[in-house]
N, C-alpha and C positions, 0 to 999 in steps of 0.2 A: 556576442556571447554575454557582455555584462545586462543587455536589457532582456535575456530569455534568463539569467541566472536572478533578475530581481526581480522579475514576474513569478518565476520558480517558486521562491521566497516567500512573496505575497502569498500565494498560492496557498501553499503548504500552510504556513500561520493561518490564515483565515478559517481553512478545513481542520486544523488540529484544537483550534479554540473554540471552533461552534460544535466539532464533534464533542470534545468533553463536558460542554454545557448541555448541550440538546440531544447528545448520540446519534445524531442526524450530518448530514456533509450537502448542504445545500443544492441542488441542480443546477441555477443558476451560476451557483461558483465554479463548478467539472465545465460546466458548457463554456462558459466564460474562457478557462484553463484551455480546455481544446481547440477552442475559435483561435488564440490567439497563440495555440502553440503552431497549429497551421501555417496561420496568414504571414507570424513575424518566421517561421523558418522559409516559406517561400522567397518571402519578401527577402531574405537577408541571401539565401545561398540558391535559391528558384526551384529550379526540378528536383533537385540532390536535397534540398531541404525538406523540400514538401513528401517525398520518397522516405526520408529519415523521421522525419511529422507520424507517417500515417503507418510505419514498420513502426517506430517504440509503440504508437497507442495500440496497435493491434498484436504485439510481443506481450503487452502489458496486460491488456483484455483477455487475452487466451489464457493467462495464468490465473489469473485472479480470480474471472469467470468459473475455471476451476474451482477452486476454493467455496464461491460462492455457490455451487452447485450442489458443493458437500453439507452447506450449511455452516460453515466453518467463516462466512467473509460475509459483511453487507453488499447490498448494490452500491453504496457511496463509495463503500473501499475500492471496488472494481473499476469505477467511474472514475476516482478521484486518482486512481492509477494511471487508468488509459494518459489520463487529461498530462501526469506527470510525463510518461512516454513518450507525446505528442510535442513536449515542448524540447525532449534532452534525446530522443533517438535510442534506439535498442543497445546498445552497448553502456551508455551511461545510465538508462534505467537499470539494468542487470546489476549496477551497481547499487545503485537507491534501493533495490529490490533485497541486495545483499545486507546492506546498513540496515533496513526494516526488520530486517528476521533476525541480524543476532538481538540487534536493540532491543526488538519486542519478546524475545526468548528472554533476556536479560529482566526485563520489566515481568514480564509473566511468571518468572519464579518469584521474583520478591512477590508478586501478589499472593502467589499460593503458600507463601511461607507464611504472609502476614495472617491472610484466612482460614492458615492450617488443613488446608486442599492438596499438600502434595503429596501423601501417597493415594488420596482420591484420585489426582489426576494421573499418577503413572498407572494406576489400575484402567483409567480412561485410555490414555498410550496406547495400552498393552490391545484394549475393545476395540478402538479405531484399526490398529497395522492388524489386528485381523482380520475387521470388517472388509477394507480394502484391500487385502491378500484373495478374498473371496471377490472382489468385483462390486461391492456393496456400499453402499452412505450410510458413515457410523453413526449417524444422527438417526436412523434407524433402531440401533442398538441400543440407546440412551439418550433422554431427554437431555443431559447433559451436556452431551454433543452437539448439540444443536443451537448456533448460535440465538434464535430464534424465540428458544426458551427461557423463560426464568427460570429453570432449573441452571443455566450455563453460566458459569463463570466469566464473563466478559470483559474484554479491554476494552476502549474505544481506540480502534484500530488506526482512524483518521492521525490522533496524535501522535502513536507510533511512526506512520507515513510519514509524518512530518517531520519527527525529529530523526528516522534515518535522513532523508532529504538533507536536515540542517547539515548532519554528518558530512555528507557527500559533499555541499556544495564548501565545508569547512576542509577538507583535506584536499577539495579543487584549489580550493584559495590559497592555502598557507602552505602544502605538499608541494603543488604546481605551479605556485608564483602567479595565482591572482586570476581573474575569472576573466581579464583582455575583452 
C-alpha cells in the first residue's frame, strides 16, 4: 500500500504542476499511472488486484468520460482519473472523486468571486440543469459552457485532482494510522 500511495503521490503532483503550467496532463504520465497501477496491484494481491486495477479505472472512466462528453472535462481529466482508479480501486477512488468536487467547488467560487462571474455563472447553473433536464449538452446552449471555449471560465482541473488526492491520501494517513 505505501508504494501504490507514493506512486499515487508522484502521480497526482506531476499532473497538477504541468496542468497549471501547460493546461495539458501529459500521455505519457496517465499511461505511466495505469501501467503501473495494474502491474503493482496484480503483482502485490494477483487476481483481486488486478480485478480492483481495472473496476476503479473503468468506475473512474465512465464518470469522467461523462463529463467530458458534456464539454465540461478535458481528455487529461478523464485519463488522469481512469490512471488514479487503476492504482486505488473503485471504493477509494469514489472517495478522491468526493475530495475533487468539494475542493474544486471550493476553489471555483473563489475564482468567480475574484472575476466577479458569479451571478454569470448561477445564471449558467440555471441553462445547464435545463439543458440536461431536456436530454441536451449545455455547451450547446452557451459558448460558456464549453470547456473548450475561450468564452469559458476554466480551472485546470488536473490540479484540483490533485489536491483532492493529496486530501484523500492525508486523512488515509493521519485518520487511519498511516498508509502500511
Amino acid at each position: 500500500m505505501l508504494t501504490i500511495n507514493l506512486i499515487l503521490f508522484a502521480l497526482v503532483f506531476l499532473a497538477g504542476v504541468t496542468d497549471i503550467k501547460t493546461r495539458r496532463i501529459p500521455n505519457w504520465l496517465v499511461v505511466l499511472g495505469l501501467g503501473l497501477g495494474f502491474a503493482l496491484n496484480a503483482l502485490l494481491f494477483e487476481w483481486a488486484g488486478l480485478k480492483l486495477s481495472f473496476s476503479g479505472a473503468g468506475l473512474a472512466f465512465a464518470i469522467y468520460f461523462f463529463f467530458y462528453l458534456l464539454r465540461a472535462m478535458g481528455a487529461g481529466d478523464v485519463k488522469l482519473m481512469a490512471a488514479i482508479g487503476s492504482l486505488v480501486g473503485p471504493k477509494s477512488w469514489l472517495l478522491i472523486f468526493f475530495f475533487t468536487a468539494v475542493g474544486g467547488g471550493m476553489i471555483g467560487v473563489i475564482l468567480l468571486l475574484a472575476k466577479g462571474r458569479f451571478k454569470r455563472t448561477l445564471l449558467n447553473v440555471s441553462i445547464m440543469l435545463h439543458q440536461l433536464s431536456r436530454f441536451q449538452a449545455p455547451y450547446h446552449a452557451t459558448e460558456e459552457l464549453d470547456v473548450r471555449s475561450g468564452k469559458a471560465l476554466r480551472l485546470p482541473h488536473g490540479a484540483t485532482i490533485a489536491l483532492g488526492t493529496m486530501a484523500y491520501l492525508a486523512v488515509q494517513f493521519f485518520v487511519f494510522g498511516g498508509w502500511h
